[in-house]
Every structure is written in C-alpha cells, then in structure tokens.
KOLKEMAR-586693 format. One line per field, with one value per residue (C-alpha): residue number from 1; residue in three letters; x, y, z. Coordinates in pm, 1 decimal. Example, Ala and Ser with C-alpha at 12.3 -4.5 7.8 and 13.67 -1.06 7.14 Angstrom:
<sites>
num: 1, 2
residu: ALA, SER
xx: 1230.0, 1367.0
yy: -450.0, -106.0
zz: 780.0, 714.0
</sites>
This chain:
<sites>
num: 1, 2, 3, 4, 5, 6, 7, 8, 9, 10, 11, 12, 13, 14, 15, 16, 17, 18, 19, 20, 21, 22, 23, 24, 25, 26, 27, 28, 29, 30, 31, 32, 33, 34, 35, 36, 37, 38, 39, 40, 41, 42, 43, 44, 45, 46, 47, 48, 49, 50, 51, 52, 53, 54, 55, 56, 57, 58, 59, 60, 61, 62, 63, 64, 65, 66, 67, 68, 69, 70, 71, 72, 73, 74, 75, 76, 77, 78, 79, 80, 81, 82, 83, 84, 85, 86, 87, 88, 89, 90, 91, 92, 93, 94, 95, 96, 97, 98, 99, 100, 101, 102, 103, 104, 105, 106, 107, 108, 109, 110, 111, 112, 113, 114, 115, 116, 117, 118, 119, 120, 121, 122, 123, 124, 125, 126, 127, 128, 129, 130, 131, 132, 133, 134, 135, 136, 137, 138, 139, 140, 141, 142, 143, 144, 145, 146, 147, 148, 149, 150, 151, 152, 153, 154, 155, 156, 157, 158, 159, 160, 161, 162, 163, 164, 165, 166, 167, 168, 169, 170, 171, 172, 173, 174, 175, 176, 177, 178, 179, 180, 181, 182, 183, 184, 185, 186, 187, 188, 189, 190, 191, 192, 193, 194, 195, 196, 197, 198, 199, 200, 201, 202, 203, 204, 205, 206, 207, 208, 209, 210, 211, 212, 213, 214, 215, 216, 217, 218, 219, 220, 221, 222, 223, 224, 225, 226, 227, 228, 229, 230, 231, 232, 233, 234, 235, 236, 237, 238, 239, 240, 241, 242, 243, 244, 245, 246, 247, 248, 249, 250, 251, 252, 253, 254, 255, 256, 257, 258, 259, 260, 261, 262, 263, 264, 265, 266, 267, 268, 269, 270, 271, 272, 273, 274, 275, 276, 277, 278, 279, 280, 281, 282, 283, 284, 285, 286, 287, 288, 289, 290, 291, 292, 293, 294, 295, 296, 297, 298, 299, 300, 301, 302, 303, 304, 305, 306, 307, 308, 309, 310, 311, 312, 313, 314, 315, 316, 317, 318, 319, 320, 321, 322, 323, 324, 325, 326, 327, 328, 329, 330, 331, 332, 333, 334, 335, 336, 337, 338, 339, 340, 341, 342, 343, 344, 345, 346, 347, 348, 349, 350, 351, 352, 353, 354, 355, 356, 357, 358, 359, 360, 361, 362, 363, 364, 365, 366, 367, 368, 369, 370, 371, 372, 373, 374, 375, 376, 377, 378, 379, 380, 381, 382, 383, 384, 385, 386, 387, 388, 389, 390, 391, 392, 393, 394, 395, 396, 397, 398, 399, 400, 401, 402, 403, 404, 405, 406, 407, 408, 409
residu: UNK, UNK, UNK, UNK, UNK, UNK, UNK, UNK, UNK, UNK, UNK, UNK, UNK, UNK, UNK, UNK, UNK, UNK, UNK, UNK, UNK, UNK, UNK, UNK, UNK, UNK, UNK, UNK, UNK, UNK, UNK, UNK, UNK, UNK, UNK, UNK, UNK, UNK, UNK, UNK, UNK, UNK, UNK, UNK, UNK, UNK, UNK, UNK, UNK, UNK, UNK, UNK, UNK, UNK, UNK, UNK, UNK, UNK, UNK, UNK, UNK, UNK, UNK, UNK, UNK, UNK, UNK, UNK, UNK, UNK, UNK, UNK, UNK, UNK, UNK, UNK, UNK, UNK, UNK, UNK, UNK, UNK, UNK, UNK, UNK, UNK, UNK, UNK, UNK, UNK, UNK, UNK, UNK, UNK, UNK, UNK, UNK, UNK, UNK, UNK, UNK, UNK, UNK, UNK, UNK, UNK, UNK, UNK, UNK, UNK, UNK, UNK, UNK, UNK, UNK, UNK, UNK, UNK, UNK, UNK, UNK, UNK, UNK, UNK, UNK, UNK, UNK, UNK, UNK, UNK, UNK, UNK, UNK, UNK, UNK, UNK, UNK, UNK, UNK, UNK, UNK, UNK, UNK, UNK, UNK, UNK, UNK, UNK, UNK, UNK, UNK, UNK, UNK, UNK, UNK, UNK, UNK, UNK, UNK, UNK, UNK, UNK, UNK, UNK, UNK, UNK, UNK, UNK, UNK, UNK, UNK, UNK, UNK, UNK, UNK, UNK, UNK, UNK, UNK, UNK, UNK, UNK, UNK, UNK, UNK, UNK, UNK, UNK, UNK, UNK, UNK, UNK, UNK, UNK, UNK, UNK, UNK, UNK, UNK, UNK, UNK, UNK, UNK, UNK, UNK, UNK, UNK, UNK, UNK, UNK, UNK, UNK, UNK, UNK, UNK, UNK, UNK, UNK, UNK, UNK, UNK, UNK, UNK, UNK, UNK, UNK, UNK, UNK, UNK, UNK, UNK, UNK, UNK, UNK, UNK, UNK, UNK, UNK, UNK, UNK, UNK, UNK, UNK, UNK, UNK, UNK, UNK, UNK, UNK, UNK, UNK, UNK, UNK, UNK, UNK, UNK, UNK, UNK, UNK, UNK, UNK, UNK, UNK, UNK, UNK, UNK, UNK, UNK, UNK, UNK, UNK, UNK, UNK, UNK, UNK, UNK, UNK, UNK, UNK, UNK, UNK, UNK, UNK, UNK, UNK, UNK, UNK, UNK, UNK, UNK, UNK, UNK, UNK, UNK, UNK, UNK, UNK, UNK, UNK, UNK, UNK, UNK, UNK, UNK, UNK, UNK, UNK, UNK, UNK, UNK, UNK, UNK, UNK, UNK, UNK, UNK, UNK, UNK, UNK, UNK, UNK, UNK, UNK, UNK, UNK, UNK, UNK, UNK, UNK, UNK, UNK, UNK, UNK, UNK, UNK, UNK, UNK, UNK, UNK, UNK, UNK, UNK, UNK, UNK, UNK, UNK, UNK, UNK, UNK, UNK, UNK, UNK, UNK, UNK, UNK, UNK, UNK, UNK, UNK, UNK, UNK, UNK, UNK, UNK, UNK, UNK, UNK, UNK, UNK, UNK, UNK, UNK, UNK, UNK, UNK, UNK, UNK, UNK, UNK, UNK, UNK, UNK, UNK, UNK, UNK, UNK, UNK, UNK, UNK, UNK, UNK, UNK, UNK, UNK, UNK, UNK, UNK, UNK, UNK, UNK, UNK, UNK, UNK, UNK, UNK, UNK, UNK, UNK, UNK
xx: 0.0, 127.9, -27.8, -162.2, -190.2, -502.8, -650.6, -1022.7, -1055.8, -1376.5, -1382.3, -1612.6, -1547.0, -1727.6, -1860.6, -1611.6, -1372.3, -1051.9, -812.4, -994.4, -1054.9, -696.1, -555.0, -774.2, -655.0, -288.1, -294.1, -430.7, -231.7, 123.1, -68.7, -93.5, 268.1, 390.9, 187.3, 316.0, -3.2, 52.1, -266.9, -485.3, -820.0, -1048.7, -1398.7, -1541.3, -1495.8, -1298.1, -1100.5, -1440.0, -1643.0, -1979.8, -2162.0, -2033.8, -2298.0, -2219.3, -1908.1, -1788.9, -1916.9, -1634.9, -1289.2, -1138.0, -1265.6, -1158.1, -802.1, -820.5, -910.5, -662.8, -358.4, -503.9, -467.0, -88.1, -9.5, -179.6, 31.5, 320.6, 287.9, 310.8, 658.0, 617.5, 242.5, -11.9, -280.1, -630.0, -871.8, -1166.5, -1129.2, -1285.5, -989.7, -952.8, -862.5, -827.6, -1209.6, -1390.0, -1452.1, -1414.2, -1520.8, -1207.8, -929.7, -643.5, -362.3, -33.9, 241.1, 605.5, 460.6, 325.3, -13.3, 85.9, -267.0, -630.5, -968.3, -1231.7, -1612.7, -1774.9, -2152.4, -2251.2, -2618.0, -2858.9, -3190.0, -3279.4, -3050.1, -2755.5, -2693.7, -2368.9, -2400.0, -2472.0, -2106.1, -1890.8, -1810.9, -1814.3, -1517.3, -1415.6, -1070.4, -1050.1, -697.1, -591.3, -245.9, 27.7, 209.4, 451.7, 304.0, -22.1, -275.2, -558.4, -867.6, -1016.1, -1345.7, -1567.9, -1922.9, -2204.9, -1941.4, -2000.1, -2359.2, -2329.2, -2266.7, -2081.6, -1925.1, -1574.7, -1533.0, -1558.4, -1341.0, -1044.3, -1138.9, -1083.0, -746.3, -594.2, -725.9, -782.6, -858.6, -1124.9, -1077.7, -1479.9, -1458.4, -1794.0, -2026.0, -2304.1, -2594.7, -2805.5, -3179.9, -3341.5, -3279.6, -2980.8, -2679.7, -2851.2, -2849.2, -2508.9, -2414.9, -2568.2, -2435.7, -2084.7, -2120.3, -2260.6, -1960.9, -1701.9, -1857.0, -1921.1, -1540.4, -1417.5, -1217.0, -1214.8, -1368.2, -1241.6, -1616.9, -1491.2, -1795.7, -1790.7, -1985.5, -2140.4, -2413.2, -2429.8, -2737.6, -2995.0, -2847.4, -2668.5, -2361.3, -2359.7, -2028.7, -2097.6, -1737.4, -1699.4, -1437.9, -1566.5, -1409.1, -1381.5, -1667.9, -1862.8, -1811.1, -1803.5, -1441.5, -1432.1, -1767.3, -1697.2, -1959.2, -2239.5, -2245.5, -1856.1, -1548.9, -1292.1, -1015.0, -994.1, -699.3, -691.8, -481.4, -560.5, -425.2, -413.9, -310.5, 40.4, -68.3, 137.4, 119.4, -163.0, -246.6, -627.8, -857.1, -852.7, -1236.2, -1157.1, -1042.7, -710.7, -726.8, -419.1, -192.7, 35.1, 293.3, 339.9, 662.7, 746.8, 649.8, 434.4, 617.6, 675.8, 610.8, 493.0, 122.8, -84.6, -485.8, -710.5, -1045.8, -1319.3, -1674.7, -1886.0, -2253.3, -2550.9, -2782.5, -3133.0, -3354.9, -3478.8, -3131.9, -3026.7, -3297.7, -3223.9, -2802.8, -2888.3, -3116.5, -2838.1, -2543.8, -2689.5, -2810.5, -2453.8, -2301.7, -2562.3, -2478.3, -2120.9, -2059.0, -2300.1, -2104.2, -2386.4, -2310.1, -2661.0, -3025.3, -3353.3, -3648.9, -3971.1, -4110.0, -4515.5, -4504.2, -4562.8, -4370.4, -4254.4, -4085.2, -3979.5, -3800.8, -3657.3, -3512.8, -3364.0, -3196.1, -3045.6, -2917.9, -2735.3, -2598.6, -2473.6, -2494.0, -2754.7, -2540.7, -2624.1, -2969.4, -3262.7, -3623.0, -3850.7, -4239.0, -4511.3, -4842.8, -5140.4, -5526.9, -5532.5, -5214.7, -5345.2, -5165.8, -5040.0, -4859.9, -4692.5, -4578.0, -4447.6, -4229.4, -4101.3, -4000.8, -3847.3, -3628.1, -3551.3, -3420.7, -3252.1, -3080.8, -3136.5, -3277.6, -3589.7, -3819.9, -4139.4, -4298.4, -4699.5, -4867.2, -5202.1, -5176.8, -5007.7, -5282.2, -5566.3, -5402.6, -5379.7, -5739.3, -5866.1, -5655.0, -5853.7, -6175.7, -6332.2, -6154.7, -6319.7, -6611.6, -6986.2, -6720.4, -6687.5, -6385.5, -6185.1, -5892.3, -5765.8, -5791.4, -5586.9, -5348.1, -5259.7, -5092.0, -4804.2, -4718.7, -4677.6, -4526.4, -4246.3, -4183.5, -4079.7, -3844.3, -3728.9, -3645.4, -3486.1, -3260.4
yy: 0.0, 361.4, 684.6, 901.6, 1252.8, 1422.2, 1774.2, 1873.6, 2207.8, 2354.9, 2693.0, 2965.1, 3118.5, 3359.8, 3432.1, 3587.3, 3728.0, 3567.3, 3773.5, 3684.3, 3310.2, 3238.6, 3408.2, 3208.4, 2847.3, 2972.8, 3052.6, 2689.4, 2532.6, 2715.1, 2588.7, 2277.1, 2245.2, 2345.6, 2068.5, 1836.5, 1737.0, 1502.3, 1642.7, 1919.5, 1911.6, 2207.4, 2220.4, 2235.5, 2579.0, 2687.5, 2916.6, 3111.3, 3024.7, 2865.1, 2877.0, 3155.5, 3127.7, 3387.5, 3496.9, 3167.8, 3332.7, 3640.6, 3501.7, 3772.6, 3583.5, 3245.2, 3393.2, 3543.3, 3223.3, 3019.3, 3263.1, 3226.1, 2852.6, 2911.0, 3115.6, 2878.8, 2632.9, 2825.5, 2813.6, 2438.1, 2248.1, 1883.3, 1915.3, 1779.5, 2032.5, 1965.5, 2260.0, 2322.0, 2567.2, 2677.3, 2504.8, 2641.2, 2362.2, 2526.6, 2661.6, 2429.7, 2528.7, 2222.6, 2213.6, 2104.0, 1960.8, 2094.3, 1864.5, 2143.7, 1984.4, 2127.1, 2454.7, 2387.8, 2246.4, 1889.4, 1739.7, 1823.5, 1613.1, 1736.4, 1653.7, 1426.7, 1430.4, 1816.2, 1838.4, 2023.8, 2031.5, 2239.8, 2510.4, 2345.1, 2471.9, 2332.3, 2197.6, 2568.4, 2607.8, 2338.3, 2038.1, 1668.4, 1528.9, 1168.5, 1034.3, 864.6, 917.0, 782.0, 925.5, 761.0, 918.8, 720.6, 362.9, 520.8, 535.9, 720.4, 872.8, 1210.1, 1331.0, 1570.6, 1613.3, 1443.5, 1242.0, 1022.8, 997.2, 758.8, 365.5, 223.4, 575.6, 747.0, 586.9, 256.8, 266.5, 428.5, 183.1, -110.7, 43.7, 12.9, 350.2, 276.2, 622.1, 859.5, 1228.4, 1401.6, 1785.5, 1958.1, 2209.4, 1986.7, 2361.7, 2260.3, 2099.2, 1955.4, 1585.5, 1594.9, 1514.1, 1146.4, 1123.9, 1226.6, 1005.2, 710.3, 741.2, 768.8, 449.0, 251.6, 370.1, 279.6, -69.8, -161.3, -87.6, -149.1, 204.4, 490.6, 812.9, 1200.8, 1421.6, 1779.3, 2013.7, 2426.8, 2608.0, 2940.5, 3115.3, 3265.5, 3467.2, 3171.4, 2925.0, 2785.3, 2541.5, 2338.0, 2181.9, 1817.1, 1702.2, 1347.9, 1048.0, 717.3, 358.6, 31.6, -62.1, 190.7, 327.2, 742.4, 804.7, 1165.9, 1395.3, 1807.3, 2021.0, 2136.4, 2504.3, 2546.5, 2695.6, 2483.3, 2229.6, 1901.6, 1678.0, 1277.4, 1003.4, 745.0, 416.8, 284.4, -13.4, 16.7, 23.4, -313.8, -331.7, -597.3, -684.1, -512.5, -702.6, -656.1, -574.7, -272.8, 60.1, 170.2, 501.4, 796.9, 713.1, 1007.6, 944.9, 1300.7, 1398.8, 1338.9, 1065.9, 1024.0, 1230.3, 999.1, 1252.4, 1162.8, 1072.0, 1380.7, 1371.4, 1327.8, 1552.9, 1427.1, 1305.7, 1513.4, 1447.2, 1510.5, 1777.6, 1729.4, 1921.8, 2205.0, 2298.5, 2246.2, 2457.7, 2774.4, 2722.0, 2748.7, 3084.0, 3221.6, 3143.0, 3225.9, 3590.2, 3667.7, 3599.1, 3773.1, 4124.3, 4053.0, 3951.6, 4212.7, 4457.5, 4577.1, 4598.3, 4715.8, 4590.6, 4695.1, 4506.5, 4599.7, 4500.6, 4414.1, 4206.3, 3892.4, 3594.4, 3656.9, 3919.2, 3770.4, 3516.2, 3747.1, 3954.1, 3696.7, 3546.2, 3880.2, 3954.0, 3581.6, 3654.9, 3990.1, 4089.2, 4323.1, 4637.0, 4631.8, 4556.1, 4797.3, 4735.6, 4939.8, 4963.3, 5082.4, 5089.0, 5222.4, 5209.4, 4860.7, 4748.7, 4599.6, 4695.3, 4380.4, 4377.2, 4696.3, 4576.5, 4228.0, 4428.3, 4624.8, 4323.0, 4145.7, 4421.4, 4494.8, 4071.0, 4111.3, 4448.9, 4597.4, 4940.0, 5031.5, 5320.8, 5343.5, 5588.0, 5559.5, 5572.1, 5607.2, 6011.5, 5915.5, 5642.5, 5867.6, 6082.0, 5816.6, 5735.4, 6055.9, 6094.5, 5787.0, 5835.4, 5965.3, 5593.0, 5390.3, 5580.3, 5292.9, 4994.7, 4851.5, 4901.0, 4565.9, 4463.2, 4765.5, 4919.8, 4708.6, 4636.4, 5051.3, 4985.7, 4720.5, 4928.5, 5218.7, 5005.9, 4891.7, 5215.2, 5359.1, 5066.0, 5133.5, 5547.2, 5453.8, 5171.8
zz: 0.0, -36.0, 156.8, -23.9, 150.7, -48.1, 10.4, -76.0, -99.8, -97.3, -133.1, -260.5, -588.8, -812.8, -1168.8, -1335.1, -1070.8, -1188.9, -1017.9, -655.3, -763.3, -921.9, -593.8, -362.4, -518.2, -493.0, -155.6, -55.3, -322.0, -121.2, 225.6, 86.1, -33.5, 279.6, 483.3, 215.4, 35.3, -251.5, -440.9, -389.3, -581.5, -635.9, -790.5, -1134.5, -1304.3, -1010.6, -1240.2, -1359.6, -1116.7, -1156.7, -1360.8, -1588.4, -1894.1, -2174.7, -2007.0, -2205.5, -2549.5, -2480.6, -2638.4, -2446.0, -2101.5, -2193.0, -2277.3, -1983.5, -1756.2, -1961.9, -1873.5, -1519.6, -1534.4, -1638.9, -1320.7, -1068.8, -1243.6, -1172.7, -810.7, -771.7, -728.6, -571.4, -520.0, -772.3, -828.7, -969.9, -1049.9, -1348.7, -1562.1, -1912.6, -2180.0, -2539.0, -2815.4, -3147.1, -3220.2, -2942.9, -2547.0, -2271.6, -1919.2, -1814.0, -1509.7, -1511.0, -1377.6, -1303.0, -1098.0, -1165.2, -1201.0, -1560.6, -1683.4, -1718.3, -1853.2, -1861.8, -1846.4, -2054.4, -1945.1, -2121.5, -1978.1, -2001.4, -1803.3, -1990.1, -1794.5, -1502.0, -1450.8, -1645.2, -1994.9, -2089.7, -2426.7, -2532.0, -2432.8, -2415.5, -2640.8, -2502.3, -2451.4, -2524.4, -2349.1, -2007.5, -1912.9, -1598.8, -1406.5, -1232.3, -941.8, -782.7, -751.1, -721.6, -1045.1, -984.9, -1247.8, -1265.5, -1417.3, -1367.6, -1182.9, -1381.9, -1555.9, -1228.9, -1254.0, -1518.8, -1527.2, -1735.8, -1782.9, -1761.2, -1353.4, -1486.4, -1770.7, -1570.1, -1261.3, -1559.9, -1635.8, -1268.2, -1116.6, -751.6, -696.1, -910.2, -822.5, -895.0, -937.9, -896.1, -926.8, -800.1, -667.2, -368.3, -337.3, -100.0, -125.2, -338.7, -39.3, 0.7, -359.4, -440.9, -168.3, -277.6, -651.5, -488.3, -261.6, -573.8, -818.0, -520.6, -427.4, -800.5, -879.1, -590.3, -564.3, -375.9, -462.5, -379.3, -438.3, -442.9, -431.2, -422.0, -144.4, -208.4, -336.8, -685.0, -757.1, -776.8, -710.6, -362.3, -373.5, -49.0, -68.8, 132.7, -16.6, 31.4, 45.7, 16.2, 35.6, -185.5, -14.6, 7.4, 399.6, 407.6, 486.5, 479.6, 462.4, 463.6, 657.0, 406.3, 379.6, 490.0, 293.9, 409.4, 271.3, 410.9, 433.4, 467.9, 406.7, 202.3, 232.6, -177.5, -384.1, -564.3, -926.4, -1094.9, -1457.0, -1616.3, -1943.2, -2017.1, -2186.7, -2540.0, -2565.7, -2309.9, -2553.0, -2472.0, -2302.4, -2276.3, -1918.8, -1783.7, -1552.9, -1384.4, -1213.1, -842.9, -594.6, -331.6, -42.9, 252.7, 598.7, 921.6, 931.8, 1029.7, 1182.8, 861.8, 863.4, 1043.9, 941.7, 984.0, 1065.3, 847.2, 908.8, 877.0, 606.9, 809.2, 893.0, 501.6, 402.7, 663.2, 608.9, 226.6, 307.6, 481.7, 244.8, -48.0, 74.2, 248.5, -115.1, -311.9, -120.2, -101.2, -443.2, -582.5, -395.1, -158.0, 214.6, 372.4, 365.6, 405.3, 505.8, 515.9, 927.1, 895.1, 1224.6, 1033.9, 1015.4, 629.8, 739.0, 1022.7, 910.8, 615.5, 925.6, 1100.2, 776.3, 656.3, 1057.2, 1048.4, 695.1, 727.3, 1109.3, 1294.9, 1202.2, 822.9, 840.7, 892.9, 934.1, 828.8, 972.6, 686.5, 924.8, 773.3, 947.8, 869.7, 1056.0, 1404.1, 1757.6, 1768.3, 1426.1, 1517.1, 1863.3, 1715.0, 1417.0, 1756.1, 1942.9, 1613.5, 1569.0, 1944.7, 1957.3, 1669.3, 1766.6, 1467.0, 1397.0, 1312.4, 1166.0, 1143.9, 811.2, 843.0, 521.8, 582.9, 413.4, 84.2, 71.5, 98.6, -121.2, -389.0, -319.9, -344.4, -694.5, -828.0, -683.3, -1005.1, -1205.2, -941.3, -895.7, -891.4, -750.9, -441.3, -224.8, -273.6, -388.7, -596.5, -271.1, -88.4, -327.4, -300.0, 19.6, -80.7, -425.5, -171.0, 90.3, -216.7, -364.3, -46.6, 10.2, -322.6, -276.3, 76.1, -81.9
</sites>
C-alpha cells in the first residue's frame, strides 16, 4: 500500500472574478505544499467560477481564464494540483481539469456528460469530450473526471477503474436541493462498491445569484463506507490520508479501448502521518434549508457589492423570518427594518415588528402611510367611482409600501 496525503478544498469562488478566484486556489495550493499534500483538488470551473454562462461566449474571457490557469500552475513544485477551468482547443470550449504539478499544466480532463436540464446549460457552451486518461504518481494510479461524468454507469469511472485507477478524483459544481446530499451520496457508494475504488467528491460552497452550492465534499471507500464527509455550507479544505493499492502493470482485456496514461513527475512524499479531517454528521432538512437561506443571501450582497439591507417590518412571520436570515448573513449592524403601518395594521402587528427588531438588535423606523394612501385614493376616486372598495384598494398599500423601500434603498 502507499499513503496518499489528499486535500479537498472547498472553497467559494465567483462568476467571473478571476483575479480573486486564481488568488484564492494559490494561496491553498502554497498551504498545501507546505503541509506536504501530494494532491490538492479544487472544484469544477474553479477558475471562472460557476456557472459563468455567456461569459464563455467572450474570447477575451476564456483567454483570460486560460492565462489564469498558467499562473496557478506556476505556483506548484512537488504538489499535484487539480482545479476546473474553461480550456480552449483550437475553435472548441471544454469544461475542463487541469492537472499542473512542476509549475506547468501537465494534462487536462475534458467533461464528457454536459447536463442540460434544469438550470444546467452546458451543451450551449462546451463540447463533449471523449478520453478517459488515468495518471500515475509514484506507484499510485488514480482517475479524474468531472461532476455528472459520475452519474453515469458504465461511464468514464468505470473505464479508468478497468485500467488500474484505484482512486477517481470528482470535481464539482453539483448547486443545492433539498434531497440531493442522500443522492449524491448514494451514486458515490454505488460507483465505489461496483469498482471497488475509492472516490475524492470535491464540491464548491457558495451562493451565486440563484443558485446555492452546499459543498458536502466526500471520500468514500472500496466498499462503500463514508471516509471523509466536509460540513455542508462550509469553505474549508480538508486533508486525509488514504491508504491505496500500488498500481502493478496488467495486461487489459482486449475488448476494453485503450485510453491515454500520464505518468506526472514526483512521488508520493513519505512525511509523518498527520490527523485526517473528520466526518462530519448530516444535518437534517430544516437545517439544510435555513443554512442554504443564509449562504446564499450573504453571497448575493457581497458579491453584488452591496453591504446594507432593508427590510420591510409588517409584524408577520414573512418578514420575520426574512429579518432573522439577513441579521445571520450579514450581522444586525447592516440591516434595517422598516415599519409601513397604515389604518389597517393591528396593535399587535406593530408591537411584534417592535419586538423582532428589538431581539434582533437591529434598527428600526417606522414611516406611516395612511396620508399618501388617501391621497392616492382621493386621486382615483373619479376611475373607481360605482365599484366597491376591494382589492384595488388594498393592493394601494403594498405598491406604496415597495416604492418607499425602493427610494430609501
């Protein structure tokens, strides 16, 4: 057998910010090389972040994420460093790994299964690749593909597993649902036990506009036990040593395609054993569902470049629970309630929005509207003039209530 030290990095990039995301890898890919990882492996797209749509159309932007993949290459020396990036091959676009060791870009894995249902839309981007290469390092031979690549059986995991990879190394972009951590993990255990391998499930965390990346990055064994699972919801790179079989040469079956094998530089570095990551328990689905809320709001002010919120107090539990979300995301000090009473508000309304905002410590002001609405009434009194008072009516006091949120934001 022969340790393998492996790092799963699951960090939090974003759409199009190359300078932050290519700065972010290098820093854990130097951390990394300094705690003697063997290979550090970041998620799909990490380069561009995820998922970066017509960005891809702009030749400009993929030159631009390319020459980024060149200087995170740069900064490894003995480390093996895997990370997805958007890869250029004459007038075609992959959704690629990048495999950099020696401080150059030694190989890359181009997806093969590109999703396109849901909120995927890859095939209006990329092209489908078609080799399963498998890499040796040191006595170890391991596989690499990428996220929904794994999803399917007999796919690219089985052909590499045929061709002595005891090891497949999943990069992902995998967005959160409810449901989908049991799923993912039950795919994983079924591609591990079937081969009899181990898996590395690299996922991204963060939110990005719509959609919420939970992260959940996973290790699991030959037969099928959860080695390694990352906290959902958590940037954070994990470490842990994996005890594999030394790859010996074998004579494939001739009805199995021959496939592209790299040998990368370097061996497996032989330190003193350090205290893998720890398994993490499973959360249940309220918890998911509130960590998600939370997450994907603190991104969608920070990486829009807001700092401040407003939120509109009624004393309800909508708002409520808004409140409380947007306080947890972005502490008390950047959000502000605001109270929009009118005739119709009842005492205890008012005096619940108080108390929300006194537990929450945030503050709150109170703008009655009851004038403006009678104004507005009185402008349209000759339009609605032979009709009941009804909906129209009531329907006066939100549009109010949101334009004033909208000339105080």
């Amino acid at each position: 057998l022969a340790t393998l030290r492996l790092a799963l990095a699951q960090i939090n990039p974003t759409v199009g910010d190359l300078g932050h995301n290519s700065d972010v890898i290098i820093h854990h890919i130097e951390k990394a090389e300094q705690e003697e990882i063997d290979i550090i492996a970041f998620p799909e797209l990490a380069v561009t972040g995820y998922p970066p749509e017509d960005l891809l159309l702009k030749p400009d932007f993929i030159k631009d994420n390319m020459d980024a993949a060149e200087k995170i290459a740069r900064s490894t020396g003995e480390i093996t460093a895997i990370f997805g990036f958007a890869e250029r091959v004459e007038d075609k676009i992959y959704n690629s790994a990048a495999i950099a060791s020696k401080h150059k870009i030694l190989d890359s894995y181009q997806k093969i299964h590109l999703p396109n249902y849901g909120v995927f839309d890859e095939k209006r981007y990329f092209a489908e690749g078609s080799n399963f290469p498998v890499y040796d390092l040191g006595q170890v031979r391991f596989g690499i593909n990428v996220c929904e690549d794994i999803w399917f059986s007999p796919g690219p995991s089985d052909i590499q597993s045929e061709h002595g990879a005891s090891l497949i190394i999943n990069i992902n972009g995998s967005p959160f649902s409810l449901g989908k951590r049991s799923q993912r993990e039950e795919i994983l255990i079924e591609r591990a036990k079937n081969n009899g391998i181990f898996i590395a499930y690299i996922n991204m965390v963060g939110g990005q506009d719509e959609l919420v990346f939970d992260g959940g990055s996973l290790i699991v064994g030959p037969t099928g036990n959860i080695l390694m699972r990352a906290n959902q919801f958590e940037e954070k790179t994990y470490i842990y040593e994996i005890d594999l079989p030394t790859y010996k040469p074998r004579t494939i079956p001739k009805s199995i395609n021959e496939i592209k094998q790299v040998t990368l530089p370097g061996t497996i570095r032989e330190s003193p054993s350090i205290v893998s990551s720890p398994t993490f328990s499973v959360i249940d689905q309220k918890e998911e569902i509130y960590r998600a809320l939370v997450l994907g709001t603190r991104d969608y002010v920070r990486k829009c470049g807001f700092t401040k919120v407003l939120i509109a107090l009624s004393g309800g539990i909508d708002s409520s629970l808004v409140a409380a979300i947007a306080v947890e995301a972005l502490g008390s000090e950047n959000v502000r309630g605001i109270s929009l009473p009118s005739k119709f508000s009842s005492m205890g309304s008012k005096v619940d929005a108080k108390q929300l905002a006194d537990n929450l410590e945030i503050r709150m002001d109170t703008i009655q509207i009851e004038e403006i609405l009678q104004s507005m009434e009185k402008g349209l009194s000759d339009q609605f003039q032979g009709t009941e008072w009804g909906v129209a009516e009531e329907n006066l006091q939100s549009r109010i209530r949101g334009n004033i949120m909208m000339a105080l934001s």
